[in-house]
N, C-alpha and C positions, 0 to 999 in steps of 0.2 A: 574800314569795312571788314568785317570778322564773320561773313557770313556767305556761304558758296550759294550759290545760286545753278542751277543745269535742271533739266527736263529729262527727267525718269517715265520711261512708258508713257508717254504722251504727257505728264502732268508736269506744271513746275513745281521744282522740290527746292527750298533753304536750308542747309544746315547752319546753325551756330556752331563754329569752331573753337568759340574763346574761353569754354567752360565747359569741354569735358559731353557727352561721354568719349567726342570724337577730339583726336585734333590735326594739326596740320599736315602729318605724316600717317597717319589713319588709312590703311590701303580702301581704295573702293571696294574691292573684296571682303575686308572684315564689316565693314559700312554695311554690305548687304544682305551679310550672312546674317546682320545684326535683326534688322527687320521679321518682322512674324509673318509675313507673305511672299520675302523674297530670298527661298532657300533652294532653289533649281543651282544657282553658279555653288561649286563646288569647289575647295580647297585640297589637291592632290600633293603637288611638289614647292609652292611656295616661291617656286625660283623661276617663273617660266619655262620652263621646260615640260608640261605633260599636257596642259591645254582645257584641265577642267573646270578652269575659271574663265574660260572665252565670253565677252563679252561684245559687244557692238555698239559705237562711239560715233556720232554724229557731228562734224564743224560744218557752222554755214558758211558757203567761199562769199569771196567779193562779188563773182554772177551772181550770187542770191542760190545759188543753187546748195543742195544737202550732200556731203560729203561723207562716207559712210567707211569705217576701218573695224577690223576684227581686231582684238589684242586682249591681254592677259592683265586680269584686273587685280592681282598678287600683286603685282606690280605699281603699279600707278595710284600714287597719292593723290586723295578725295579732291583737294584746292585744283588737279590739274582738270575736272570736271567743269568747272566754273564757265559758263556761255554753250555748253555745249549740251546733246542730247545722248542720254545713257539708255540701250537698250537690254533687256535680258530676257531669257525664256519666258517668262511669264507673261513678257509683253507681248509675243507674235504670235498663240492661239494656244486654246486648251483643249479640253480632251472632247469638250462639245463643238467647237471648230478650229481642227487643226490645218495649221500653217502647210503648205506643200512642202518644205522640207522635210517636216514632220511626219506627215503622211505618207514618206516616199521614205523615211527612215523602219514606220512601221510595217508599209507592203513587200521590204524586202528582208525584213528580220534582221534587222541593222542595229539591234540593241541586246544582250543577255544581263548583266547585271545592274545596267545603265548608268553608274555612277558617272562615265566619262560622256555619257551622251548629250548631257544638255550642253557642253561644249563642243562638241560635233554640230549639233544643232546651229548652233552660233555663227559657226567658220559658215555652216553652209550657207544659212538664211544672208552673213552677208555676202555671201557670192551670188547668193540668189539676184539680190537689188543691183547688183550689177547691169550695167545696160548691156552687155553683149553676153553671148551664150558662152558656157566654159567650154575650153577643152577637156579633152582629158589628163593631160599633164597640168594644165592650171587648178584642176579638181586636187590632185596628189600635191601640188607644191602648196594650196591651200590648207590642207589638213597633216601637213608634215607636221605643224606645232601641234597635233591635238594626236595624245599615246592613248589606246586602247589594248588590254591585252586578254581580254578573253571573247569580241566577236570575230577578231578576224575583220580584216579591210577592203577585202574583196564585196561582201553586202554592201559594207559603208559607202566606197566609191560607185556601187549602183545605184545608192539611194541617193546621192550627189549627182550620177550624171542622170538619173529620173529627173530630178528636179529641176536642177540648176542648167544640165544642159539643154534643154529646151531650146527653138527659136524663140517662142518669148514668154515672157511672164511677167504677170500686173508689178511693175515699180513701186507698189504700195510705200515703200520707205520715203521714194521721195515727192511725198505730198506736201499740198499747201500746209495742211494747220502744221508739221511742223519748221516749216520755215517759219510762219508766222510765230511758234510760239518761241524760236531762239530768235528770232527778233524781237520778241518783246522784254527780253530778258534785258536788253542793254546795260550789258555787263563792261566795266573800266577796270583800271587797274586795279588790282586787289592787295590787301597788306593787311594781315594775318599776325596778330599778337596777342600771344599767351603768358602765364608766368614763366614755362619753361620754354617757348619757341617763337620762332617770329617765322612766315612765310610771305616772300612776295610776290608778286606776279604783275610785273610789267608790259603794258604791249608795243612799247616802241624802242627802239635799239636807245635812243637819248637815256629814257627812262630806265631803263636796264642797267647803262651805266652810270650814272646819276646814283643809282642805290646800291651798285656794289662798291663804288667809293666812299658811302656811309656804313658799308656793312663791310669793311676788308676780311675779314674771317668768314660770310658765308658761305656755302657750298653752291654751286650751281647746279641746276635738274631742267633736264629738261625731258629726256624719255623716260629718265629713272631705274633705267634694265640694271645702273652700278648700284644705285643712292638705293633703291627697293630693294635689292638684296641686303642692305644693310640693317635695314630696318627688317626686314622677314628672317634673318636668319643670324646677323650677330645683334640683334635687339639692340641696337645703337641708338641714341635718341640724337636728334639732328638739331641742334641749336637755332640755324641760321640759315634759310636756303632760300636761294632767288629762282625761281622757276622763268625760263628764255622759250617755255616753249610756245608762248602767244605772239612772239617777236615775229611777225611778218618779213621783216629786213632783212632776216638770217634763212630765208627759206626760198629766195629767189634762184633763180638759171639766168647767165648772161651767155646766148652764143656769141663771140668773137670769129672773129679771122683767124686768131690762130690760137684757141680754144676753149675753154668754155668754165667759166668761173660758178662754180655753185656755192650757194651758200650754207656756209656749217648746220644750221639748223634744217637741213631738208632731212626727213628720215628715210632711210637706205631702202626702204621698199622702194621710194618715189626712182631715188638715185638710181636703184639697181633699173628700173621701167627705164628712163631717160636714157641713161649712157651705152646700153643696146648700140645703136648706132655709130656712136664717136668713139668708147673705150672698152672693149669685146674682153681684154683682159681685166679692167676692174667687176666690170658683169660677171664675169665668169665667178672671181672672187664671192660678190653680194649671191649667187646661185645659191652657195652651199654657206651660206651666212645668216643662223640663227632659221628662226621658222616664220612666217608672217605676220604672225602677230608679233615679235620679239623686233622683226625690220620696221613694223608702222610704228615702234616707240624711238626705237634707238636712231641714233642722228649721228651723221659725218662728225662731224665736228666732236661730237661725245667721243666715237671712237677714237679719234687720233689724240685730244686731250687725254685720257686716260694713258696715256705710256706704257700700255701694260707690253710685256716680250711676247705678247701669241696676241694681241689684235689685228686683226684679219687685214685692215686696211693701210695700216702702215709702210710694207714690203711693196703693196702694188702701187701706190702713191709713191713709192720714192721711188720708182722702177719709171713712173711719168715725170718723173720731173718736178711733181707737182710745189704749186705757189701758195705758202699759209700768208691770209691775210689779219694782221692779230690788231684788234682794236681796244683803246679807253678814253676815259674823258681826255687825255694828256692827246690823242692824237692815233692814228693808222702804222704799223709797219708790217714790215712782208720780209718772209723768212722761208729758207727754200726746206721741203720736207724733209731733206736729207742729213739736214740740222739744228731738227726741232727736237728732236728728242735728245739729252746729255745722258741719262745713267736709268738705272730702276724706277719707274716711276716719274721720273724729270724733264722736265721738258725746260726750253729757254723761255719760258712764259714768265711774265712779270705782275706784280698782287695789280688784280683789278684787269687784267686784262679777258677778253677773252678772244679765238677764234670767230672771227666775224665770213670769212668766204677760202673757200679754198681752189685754188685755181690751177688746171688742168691742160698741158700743151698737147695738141693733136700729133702727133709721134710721124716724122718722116720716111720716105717712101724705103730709105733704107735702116729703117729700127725696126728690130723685133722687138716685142712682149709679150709675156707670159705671166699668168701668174697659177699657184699652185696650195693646196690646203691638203694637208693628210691629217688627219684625224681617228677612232675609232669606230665612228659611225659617221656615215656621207652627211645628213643633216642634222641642222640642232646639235653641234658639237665643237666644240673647241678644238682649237690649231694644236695637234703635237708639235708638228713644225709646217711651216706657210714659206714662200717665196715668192716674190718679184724681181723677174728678170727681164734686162733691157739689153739687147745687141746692134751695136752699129757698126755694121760691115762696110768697107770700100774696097772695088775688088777682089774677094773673098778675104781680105785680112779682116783684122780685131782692129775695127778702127776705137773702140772703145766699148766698154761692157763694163756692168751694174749687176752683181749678185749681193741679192737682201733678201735675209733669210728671219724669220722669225721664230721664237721657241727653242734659239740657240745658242741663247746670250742672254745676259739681264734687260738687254734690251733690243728692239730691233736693230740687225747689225750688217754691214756690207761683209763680203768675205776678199778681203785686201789683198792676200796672198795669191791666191787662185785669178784674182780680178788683173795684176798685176804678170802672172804669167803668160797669162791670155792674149793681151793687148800687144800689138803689133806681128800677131802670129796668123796662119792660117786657121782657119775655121773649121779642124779636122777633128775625130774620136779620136786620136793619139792625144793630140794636145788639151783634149776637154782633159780626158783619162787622169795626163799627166795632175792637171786643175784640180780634177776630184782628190786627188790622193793629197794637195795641200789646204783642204781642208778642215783638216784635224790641226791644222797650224793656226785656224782663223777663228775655231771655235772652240769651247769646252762644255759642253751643255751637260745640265744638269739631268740625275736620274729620279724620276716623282711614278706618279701613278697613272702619267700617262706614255711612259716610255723612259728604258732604261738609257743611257748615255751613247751606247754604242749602236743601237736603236738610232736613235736622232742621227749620229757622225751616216748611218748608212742609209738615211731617208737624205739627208742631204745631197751627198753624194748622186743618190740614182734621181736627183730631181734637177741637180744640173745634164746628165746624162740624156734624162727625157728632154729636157730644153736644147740641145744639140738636137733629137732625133728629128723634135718636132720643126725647129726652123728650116730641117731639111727637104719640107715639103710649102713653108708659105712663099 
C-alpha cells in the first residue's frame, strides 16, 4: 500500500507516495504549502522552534473519542498522517465566519504583520477544544512554541484568555462526522516503496519487529523532532525508516507497587501530565523541555535512545534509578539507565532492538531528587549543562549519592570523584564545597556556542551547591 490515506478539513484525502511529486519523507508542511488553497501554515525556522507551521492533528482513541494535539508540521513526515485527521487555518473559519479564536485574536489587535499568526491561531483553537477552561499559565506554556516578534504577547495572551478561557465553549472538534469519517478510513499497516525509499508503519509491537529484522539498517521515527531535522536542514535522504509511532504497546503506564513502568513511545507532553504526582523532579525537567508541540511529537524512548550529552532526560532518569526494558524478535532484557549509554552517541543497544518500557522506582522516604537545566533561554532550549541528582542520607551522613551531569562530557556522566568524597561524610556546605572544587577532576567540557569551558566547570559547581541548599529545606 503506497498511498496515505487522513482527513484533511473534514474530507478524505489519498496521497500516492510511490511516484513523486511527494514521498516518504515529504514534511506535511511542504505537502501543504504545495496545495493552491492551502498557504495560511507558514514556514519560518524549519526546525521547530518558532511555531508558524502549527498545525492541529486529530487520533481517534480506543473510547471512540477525538484526540486533538498541536505540533509543528516542518516536522512530521506526510506517512505519519496516515488514519489520522489534519487540521489547518483554513479549516476552522474565514473572514465571513470566524472561529472565536479568531475573533478574539482580532478584537484585541493580536496581529501586525501576521505572518506568525496563523500558528498562534492553531495553538489557540487547539486549546480552545479542550474540555476545561485554560489558565493562564497553561495559555503561556501553550504558546511558548509559537515566536512572534513584532506584536508583543501581551494582546496575544488576551486574545487566548477571551477565548479559550471561557467557562465554556461549543467542542466543535469533537464531533460525530469526524469520528465517523477516521473510522471509515480503516487504515493497517502501511509499507511505502519507492525506487530510492522504503517507509513502514506497523501498528503492533510483533509487526514492528518482525520488519526491522528484515530491514537491519533502517532508521526508526517515531516523533521525528531528530530524523525531521535531517531531512529539513542537512537534506539527507532516508533510505529505510520504520515509523513505531502507531504502536499502541509502546505507549502504555503500568502503576506498580513500587513504581511505575511507561512505555518508551508515550510522548513527554503525556509523560510530563502523568508523573506530576509520582516524580516532581522528572516533571520539573519535562517543564522547561522543548514547547508543546515539540513534547506531543518527541517520545521517551526517542530521547534516551539518541545518546546525545545534553538530552534532558538522561541525568533525571539515572538520578531514579531508572529500568530500560529493551526488546526484539530474539526476546526482552532490562538494563539499568546508568549503563545504557557507553560513549558519544552509544548506547549498549543491539541491531534490531529497540526500547520497549522504561521503568521508574518511587524514591524512598529518605532520597532526595532534583533535577536542574541551565540553558540560555528558560524555554524551547537546549541543555548547556542539566543534572540529576539523588541523595540518601541516614542520620545525616552520605549514605550514598548520584551526581549526573549532562553537557559535560561526550556523554551523560556521573561525577566519581566528588560522588566518592561525599559518601560517608556529613551533609554540610564544607564538605559539598570541598565536592565542588573536585569537579574539574570528573569533568573536561568542552567550549562551543553555548558556553565556554569554564562556564560549564562553574554551572556545575553552583548546581551541586543549589542541591545542598535545597535538600535543606525538604
Amino acid at each position: 500500500m503506497n498511498s496515505v490515506k487522513f482527513i484533511l478539513n473534514k474530507k478524505i484525502i489519498s496521497v500516492d507516495l510511490s511516484q513523486g511529486p511527494y514521498g516518504p519523507t515529504t514534511t506535511v508542511l511542504e505537502y501543504l504549502r504545495s496545495q493552491p488553497h492551502l498557504k495560511g501554515v507558514k514556514e519560518g525556522c524549519a526546525e521547530g522552534d518558532c511555531g508558524a507551521c502549527t498545525l492541529v492533528l486529530g487520533d481517534l482513541q480506543s473510547n471512540g473519542e477525538v484526540r486533538y494535539r498541536n505540533f509543528d508540521s516542518c516536522l512530521v513526515f506526510l506517512p505519519m498522517l496516515h488514519g489520522k485527521e489534519l487540521i489547518t487555518v483554513e479549516g476552522i473559519g474565514d473572514s465571513s465566519c470566524l472561529h472565536p479564536v479568531q475573533k478574539a485574536m482580532v478584537d484585541t489587535d493580536g496581529s501586525q504583520c501576521g505572518y506568525c499568526t496563523p500558528g498562534f491561531i492553531m495553538s489557540m483553537y487547539y486549546l480552545y477544544n479542550k474540555k476545561e477552561k485554560a489558565s493562564r499559565d497553561e495559555i503561556k506554556d501553550c504558546l511558548t512554541g509559537n515566536l512572534c516578534r513584532c506584536t508583543g504577547y501581551r494582546s496575544i495572551m488576551d486574545a487566548a484568555e477571551q477565548s479559550c478561557g471561557q467557562e465554556k465553549r461549543d467542542n466543535n472538534n469533537f464531533s460525530s462526522q469526524s469520528k465517523k469519517l477516521l473510522d471509515s478510513l480503516g487504515v493497517t499497516d502501511l509499507a511505502i516503496e519507492t525506487n530510492k525509499q522504503s517507509y513502514y508503519q506497523p501498528r503492533t509491537l510483533d509487526s514492528a519487529l518482525s520488519i526491522m529484522s528484515l530491514n537491519p539498517h533502517a532508521r526508526i521515527v517515531n516523533g521525528a523532532t531528530d530524523l525531521g531535522l535531517a531531512v529539513t536542514k542537512q537534506k539527507a535522504l532516508l533510505e529505510s525508516l520504520v515509523d513505531i509511532s502507531c504502536v499502541n504497546e509502546l505507549k502504555e503506564i503500568n502503576i506498580r507497587e513500587e513504581g511505575v513502568e511507561y512505555g518508551a513511545g508515550i510522548n513527554l507532553e503525556d509523560l510530563r501530565l502523568h508523573c506530576a504526582d509520582y516524580f516532581p523532579a522528572l516533571q520539573a525537567m519535562l517543564n522547561v523541555f522543548g514547547s508543546r508541540q515539540i513534547r506531543y511529537l518527541g517520545t521517551l524512548g526517542g530521547n534516551i535512545a539518541s545518546a546525545s550529552p545534553i538530552g534532558d532526560m538522561p541525568p533525571v532518569l539515572m538520578a531514579y534509578e531508572a529500568i530500560y526494558t529493551l526488546v526484539s524478535e530474539l526476546g526482552e532484557r532490562k538494563v539499568t539507565s546508568r549503563e545504557f549509554v557507553t560513549g558519544y552517541r552509544q548506547t549498549v543497544m543491539k541491531e534490531n532492538e529497540l526500547i520497549k518500557s522504561v521503568f521508574i522506582p518511587f524514591p524512598k522516604n529518605n532520597h532526595h531528587l532534583k533535577s536542574y537545566k541551565i540553558s540560555k533561554r528558560k524555554d524551547l532550549d537546549i541543555s548547556t549543562v542539566s543534572a540529576g541528582f539523588q541523595l540518601k542520607l541516614k542520620e545525616g551522613l552520605v549514605e550514598d549519592i548520584a551526581l549526573i551531569y549532562g553537557g559535560m562530557a561526550a556523554q551523560t556522566k556521573r561525577a566519581d570523584n566528588a560522588e566518592a568524597h561525599l559518601r560517608n561524610k556529613a551533609w554540610t556546605r564544607t564538605n559539598v564545597e570541598e565536592a565542588m572544587s573536585l569537579l574539574s577532576k570528573d569533568f573536561t567540557p568542552i567550549s562551543d556556542a553555548r558556553s565556554g569551558e569554564e562556564g560549564r566547570r562553574l554551572m556545575a559547581r553552583n548546581l551541586l551547591l543549589k542541591f545542598w541548599n535545597e535538600t535543606q529545606y525538604d
